[in-house]
DSSP file (Angstrom, degrees, kcal/mol; ACC not computed):
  #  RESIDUE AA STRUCTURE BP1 BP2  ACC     N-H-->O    O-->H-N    N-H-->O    O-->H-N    TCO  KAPPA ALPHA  PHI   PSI    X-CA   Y-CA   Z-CA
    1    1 A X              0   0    0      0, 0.0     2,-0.1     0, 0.0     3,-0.1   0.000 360.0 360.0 360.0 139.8  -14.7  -61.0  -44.1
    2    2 A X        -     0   0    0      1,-0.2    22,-0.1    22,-0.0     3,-0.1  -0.466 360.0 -99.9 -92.2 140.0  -11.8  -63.3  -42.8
    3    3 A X        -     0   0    0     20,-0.2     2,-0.3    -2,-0.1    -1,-0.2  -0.141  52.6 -85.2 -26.3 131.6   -8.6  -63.8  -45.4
    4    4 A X        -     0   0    0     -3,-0.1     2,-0.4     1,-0.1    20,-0.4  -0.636  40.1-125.0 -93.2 159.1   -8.7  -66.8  -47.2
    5    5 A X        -     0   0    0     -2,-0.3     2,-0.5    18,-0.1    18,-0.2  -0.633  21.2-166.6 -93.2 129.8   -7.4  -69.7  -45.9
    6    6 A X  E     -A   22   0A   0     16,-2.2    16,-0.8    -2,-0.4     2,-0.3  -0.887   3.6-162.6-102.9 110.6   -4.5  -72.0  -47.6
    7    7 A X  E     -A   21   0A   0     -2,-0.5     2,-0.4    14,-0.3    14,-0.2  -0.711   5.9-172.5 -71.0 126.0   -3.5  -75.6  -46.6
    8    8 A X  E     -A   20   0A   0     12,-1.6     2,-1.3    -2,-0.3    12,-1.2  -0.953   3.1-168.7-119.4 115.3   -0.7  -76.7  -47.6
    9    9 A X        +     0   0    0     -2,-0.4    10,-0.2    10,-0.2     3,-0.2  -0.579  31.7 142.1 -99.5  88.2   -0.6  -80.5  -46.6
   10   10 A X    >>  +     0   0    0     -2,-1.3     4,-1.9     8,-0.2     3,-1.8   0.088  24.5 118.3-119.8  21.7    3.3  -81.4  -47.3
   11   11 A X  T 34 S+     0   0    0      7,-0.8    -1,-0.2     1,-0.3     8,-0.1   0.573  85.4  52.4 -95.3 -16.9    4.2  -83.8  -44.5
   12   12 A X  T 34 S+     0   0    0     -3,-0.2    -1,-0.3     6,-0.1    -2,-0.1   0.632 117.1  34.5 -51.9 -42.8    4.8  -86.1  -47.7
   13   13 A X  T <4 S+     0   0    0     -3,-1.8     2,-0.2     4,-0.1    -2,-0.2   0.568 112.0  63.2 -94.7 -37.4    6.9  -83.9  -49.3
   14   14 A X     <  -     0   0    0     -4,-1.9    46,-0.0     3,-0.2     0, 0.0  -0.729  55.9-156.3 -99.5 144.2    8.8  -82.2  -46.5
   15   15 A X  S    S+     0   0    0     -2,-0.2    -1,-0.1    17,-0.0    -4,-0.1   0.663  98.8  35.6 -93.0 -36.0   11.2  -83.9  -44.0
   16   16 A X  S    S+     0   0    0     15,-0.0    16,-1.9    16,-0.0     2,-0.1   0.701 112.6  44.0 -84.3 -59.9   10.5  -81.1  -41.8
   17   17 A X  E     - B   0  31A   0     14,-0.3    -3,-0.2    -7,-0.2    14,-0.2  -0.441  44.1-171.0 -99.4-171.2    7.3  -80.0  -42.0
   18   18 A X  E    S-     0   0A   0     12,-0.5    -7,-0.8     1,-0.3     2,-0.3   0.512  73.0  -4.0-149.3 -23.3    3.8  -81.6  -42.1
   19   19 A X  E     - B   0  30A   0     11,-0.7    11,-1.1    -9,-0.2     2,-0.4  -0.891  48.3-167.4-170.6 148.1    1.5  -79.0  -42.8
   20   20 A X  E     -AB   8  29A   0    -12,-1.2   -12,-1.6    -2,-0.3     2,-0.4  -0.993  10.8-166.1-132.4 134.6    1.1  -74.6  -43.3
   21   21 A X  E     -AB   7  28A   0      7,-1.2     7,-1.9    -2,-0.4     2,-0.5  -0.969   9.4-149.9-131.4 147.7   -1.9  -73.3  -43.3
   22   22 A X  E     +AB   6  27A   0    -16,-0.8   -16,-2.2    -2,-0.4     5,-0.2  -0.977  20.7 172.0-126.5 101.7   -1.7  -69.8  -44.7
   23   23 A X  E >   - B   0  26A   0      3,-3.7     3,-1.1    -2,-0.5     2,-0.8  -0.359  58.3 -75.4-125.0  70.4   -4.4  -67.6  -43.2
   24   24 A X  T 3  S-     0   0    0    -20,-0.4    -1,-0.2     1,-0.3   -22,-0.0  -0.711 115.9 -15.4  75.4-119.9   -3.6  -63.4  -44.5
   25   25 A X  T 3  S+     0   0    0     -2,-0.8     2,-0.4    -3,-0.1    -1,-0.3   0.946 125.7  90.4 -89.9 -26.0   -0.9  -62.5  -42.5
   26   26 A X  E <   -B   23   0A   0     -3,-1.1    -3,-3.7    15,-0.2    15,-0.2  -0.434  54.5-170.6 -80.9 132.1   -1.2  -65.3  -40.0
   27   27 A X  E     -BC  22  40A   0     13,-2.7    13,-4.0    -2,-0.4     2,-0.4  -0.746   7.2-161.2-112.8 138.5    0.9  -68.7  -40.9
   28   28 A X  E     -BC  21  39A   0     -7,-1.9    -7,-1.2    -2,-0.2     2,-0.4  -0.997  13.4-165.8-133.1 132.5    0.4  -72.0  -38.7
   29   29 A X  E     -BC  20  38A   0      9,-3.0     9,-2.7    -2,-0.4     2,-0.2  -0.910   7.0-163.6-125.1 140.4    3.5  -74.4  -39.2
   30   30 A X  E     -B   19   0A   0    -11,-1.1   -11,-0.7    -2,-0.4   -12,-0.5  -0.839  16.1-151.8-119.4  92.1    3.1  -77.9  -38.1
   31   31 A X  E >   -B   17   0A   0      5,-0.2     3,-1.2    -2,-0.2   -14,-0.3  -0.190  26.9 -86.7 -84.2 155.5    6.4  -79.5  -37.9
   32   32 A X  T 3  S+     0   0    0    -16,-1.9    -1,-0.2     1,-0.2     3,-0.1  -0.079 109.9  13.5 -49.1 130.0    7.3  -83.1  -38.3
   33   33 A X  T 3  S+     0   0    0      1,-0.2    -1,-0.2     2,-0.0    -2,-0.1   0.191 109.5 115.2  86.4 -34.0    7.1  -85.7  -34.8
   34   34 A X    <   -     0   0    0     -3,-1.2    -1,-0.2     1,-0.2    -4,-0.0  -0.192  52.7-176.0 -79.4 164.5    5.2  -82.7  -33.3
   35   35 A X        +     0   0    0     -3,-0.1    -1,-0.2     2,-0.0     2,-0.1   0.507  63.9  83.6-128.8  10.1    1.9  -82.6  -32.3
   36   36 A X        -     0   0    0     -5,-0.1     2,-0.4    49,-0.1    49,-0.3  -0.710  65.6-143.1 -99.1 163.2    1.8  -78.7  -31.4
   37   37 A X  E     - D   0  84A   0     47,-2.0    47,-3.8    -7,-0.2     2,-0.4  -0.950   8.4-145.5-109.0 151.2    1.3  -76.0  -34.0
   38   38 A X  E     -CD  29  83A   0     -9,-2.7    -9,-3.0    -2,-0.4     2,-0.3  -0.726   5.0-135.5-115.6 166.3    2.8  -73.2  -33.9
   39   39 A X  E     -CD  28  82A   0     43,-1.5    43,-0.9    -2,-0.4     2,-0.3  -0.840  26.0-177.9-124.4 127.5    1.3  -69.2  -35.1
   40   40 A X  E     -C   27   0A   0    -13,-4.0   -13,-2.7    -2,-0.3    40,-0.2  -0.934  24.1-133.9-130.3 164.9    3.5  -67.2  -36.9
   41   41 A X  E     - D   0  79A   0     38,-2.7    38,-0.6    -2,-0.3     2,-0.4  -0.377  16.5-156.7 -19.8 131.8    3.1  -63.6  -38.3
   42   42 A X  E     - D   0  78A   0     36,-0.2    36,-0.2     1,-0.1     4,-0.2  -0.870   5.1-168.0-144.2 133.1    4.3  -63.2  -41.9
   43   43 A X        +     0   0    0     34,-3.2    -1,-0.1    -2,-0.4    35,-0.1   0.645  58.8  70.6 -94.5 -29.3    5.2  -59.5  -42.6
   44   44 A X  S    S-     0   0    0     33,-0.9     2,-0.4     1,-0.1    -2,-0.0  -0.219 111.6 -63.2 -74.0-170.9    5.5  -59.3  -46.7
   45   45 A X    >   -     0   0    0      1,-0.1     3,-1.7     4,-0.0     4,-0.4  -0.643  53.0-129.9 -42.9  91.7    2.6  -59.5  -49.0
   46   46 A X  T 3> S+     0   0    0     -2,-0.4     4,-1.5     1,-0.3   -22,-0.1   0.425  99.3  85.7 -91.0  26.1    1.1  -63.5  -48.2
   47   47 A X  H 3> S+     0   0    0     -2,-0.2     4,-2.4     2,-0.2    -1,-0.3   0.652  84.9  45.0  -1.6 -65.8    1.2  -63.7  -51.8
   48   48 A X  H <> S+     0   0    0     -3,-1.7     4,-0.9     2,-0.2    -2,-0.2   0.822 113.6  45.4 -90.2 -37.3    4.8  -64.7  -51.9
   49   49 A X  H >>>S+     0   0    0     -4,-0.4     3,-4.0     2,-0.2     4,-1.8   0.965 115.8  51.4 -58.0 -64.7    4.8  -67.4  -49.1
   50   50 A X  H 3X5S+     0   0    0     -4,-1.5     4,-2.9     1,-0.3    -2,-0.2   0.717 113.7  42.5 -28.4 -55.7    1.6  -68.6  -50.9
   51   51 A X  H 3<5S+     0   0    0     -4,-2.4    -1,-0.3     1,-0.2    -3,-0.2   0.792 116.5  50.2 -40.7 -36.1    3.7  -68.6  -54.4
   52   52 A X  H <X5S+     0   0    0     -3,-4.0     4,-1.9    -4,-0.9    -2,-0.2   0.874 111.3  45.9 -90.2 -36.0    6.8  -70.3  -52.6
   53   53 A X  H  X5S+     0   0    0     -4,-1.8     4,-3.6     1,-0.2    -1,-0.2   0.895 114.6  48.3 -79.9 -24.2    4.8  -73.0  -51.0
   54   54 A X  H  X<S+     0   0    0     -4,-2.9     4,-0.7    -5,-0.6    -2,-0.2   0.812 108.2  50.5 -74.2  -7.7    3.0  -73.7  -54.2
   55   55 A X  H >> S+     0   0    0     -5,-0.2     3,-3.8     2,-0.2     4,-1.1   0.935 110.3  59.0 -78.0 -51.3    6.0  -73.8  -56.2
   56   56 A X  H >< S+     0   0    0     -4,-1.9     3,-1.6     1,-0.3    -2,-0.2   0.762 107.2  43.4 -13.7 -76.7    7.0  -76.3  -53.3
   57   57 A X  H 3< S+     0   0    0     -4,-3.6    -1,-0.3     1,-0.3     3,-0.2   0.520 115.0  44.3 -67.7  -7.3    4.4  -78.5  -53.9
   58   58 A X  H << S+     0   0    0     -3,-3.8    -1,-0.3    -4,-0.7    -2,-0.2   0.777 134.7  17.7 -83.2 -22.4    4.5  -78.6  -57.6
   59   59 A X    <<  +     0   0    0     -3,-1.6    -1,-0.2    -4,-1.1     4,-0.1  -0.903  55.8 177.9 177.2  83.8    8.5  -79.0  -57.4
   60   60 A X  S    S+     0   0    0     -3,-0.2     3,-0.5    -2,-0.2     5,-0.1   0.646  83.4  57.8 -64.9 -30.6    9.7  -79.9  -54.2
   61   61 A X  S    S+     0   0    0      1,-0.2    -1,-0.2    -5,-0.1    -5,-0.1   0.982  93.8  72.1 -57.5 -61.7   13.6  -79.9  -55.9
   62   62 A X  S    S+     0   0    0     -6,-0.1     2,-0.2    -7,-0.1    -2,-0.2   0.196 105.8  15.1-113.6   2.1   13.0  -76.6  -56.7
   63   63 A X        -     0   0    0     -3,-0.5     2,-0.7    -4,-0.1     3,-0.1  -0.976  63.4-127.0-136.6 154.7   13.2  -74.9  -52.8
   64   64 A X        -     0   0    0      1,-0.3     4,-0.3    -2,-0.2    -3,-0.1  -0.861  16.6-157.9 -92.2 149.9   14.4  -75.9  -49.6
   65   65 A X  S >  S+     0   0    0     -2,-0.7     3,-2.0     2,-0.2    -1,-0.3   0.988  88.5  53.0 -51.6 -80.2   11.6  -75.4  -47.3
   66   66 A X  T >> S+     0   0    0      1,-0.3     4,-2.6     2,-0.2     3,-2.3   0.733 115.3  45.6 -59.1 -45.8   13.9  -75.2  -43.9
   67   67 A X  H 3> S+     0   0    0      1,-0.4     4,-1.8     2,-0.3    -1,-0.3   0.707 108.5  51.6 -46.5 -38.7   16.0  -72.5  -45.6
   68   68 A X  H <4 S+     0   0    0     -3,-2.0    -1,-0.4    -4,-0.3     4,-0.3   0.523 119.6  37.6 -66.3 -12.2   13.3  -70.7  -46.9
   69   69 A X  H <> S+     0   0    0     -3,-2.3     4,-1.9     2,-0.2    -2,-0.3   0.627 112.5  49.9-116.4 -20.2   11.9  -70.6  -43.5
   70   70 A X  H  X S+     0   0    0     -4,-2.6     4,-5.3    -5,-0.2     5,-0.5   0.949 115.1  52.6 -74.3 -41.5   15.0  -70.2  -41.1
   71   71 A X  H  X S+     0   0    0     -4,-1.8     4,-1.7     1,-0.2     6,-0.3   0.961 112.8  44.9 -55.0 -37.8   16.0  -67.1  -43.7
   72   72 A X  H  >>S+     0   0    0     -4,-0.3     4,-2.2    -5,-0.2     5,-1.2   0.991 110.7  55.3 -63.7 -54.5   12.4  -65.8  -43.1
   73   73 A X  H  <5S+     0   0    0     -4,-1.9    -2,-0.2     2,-0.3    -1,-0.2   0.697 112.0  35.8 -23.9 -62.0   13.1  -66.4  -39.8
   74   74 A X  H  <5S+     0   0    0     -4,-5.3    -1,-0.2     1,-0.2    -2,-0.2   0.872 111.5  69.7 -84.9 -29.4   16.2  -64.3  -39.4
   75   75 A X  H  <5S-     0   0    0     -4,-1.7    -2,-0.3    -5,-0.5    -1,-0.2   0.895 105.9-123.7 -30.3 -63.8   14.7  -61.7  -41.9
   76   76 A X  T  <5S+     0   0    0     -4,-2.2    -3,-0.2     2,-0.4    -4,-0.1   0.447  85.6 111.1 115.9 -14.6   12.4  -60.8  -39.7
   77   77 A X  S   <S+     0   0    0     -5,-1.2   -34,-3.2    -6,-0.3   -33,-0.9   0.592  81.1  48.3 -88.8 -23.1    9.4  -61.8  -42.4
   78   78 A X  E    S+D   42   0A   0     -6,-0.6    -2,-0.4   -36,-0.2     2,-0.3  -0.988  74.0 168.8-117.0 105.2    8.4  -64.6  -40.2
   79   79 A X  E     -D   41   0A   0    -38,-0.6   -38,-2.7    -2,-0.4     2,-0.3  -0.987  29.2-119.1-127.2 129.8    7.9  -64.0  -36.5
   80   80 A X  E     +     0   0A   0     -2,-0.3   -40,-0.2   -40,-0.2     3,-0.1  -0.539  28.1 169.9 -67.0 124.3    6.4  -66.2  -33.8
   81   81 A X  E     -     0   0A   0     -2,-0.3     2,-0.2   -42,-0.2    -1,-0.2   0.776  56.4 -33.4 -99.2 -29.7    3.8  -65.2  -32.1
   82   82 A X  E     -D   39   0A   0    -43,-0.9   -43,-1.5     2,-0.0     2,-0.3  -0.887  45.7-102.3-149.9-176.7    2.6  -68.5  -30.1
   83   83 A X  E     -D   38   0A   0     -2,-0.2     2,-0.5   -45,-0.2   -45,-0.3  -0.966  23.8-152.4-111.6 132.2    2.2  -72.1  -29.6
   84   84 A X  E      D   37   0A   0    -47,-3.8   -47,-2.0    -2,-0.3    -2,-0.0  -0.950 360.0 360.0-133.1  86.7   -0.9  -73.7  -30.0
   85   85 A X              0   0    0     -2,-0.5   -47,-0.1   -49,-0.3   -49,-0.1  -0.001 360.0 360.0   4.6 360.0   -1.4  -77.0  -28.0
């Protein structure tokens, strides 16, 4: 049975992104201006992105996004696997 999936539709919210769709370990980030999405990996538990974008969306003050994602990023917790056309 496939992981369930979570949309987060924040292109409203975010300056930077427009939408994360959360699917088990695989993450699809649609960044702002773009029209490609891009596939990431996400290596913790996807629990905790799930938690972090929903605090996001309840309380948009209460993370930066791009920080939370370049620190995943350099972390190692987030790695890209493609781009998706």
């Amino acid at each position: 049975m496939p992981a369930k999936k979570h949309t987060f539709d924040i292109g409203e919210l975010s300056s930077a992104i427009d939408k994360v769709v959360v699917q088990g370990s695989k993450v699809f980030i649609n960044f702002s201006g773009n029209e490609r999405t891009y596939e990431y990996k996400w290596k913790p538990a996807s629990s905790k992105l799930i938690a972090v974008l929903d605090g996001f969306v309840k309380n948009p003050e209460s993370v930066s996004l791009g920080r939370f994602y370049n620190t995943s990023l350099k972390g190692g917790d987030l790695v890209q696997i493609t781009t998706i056309s």
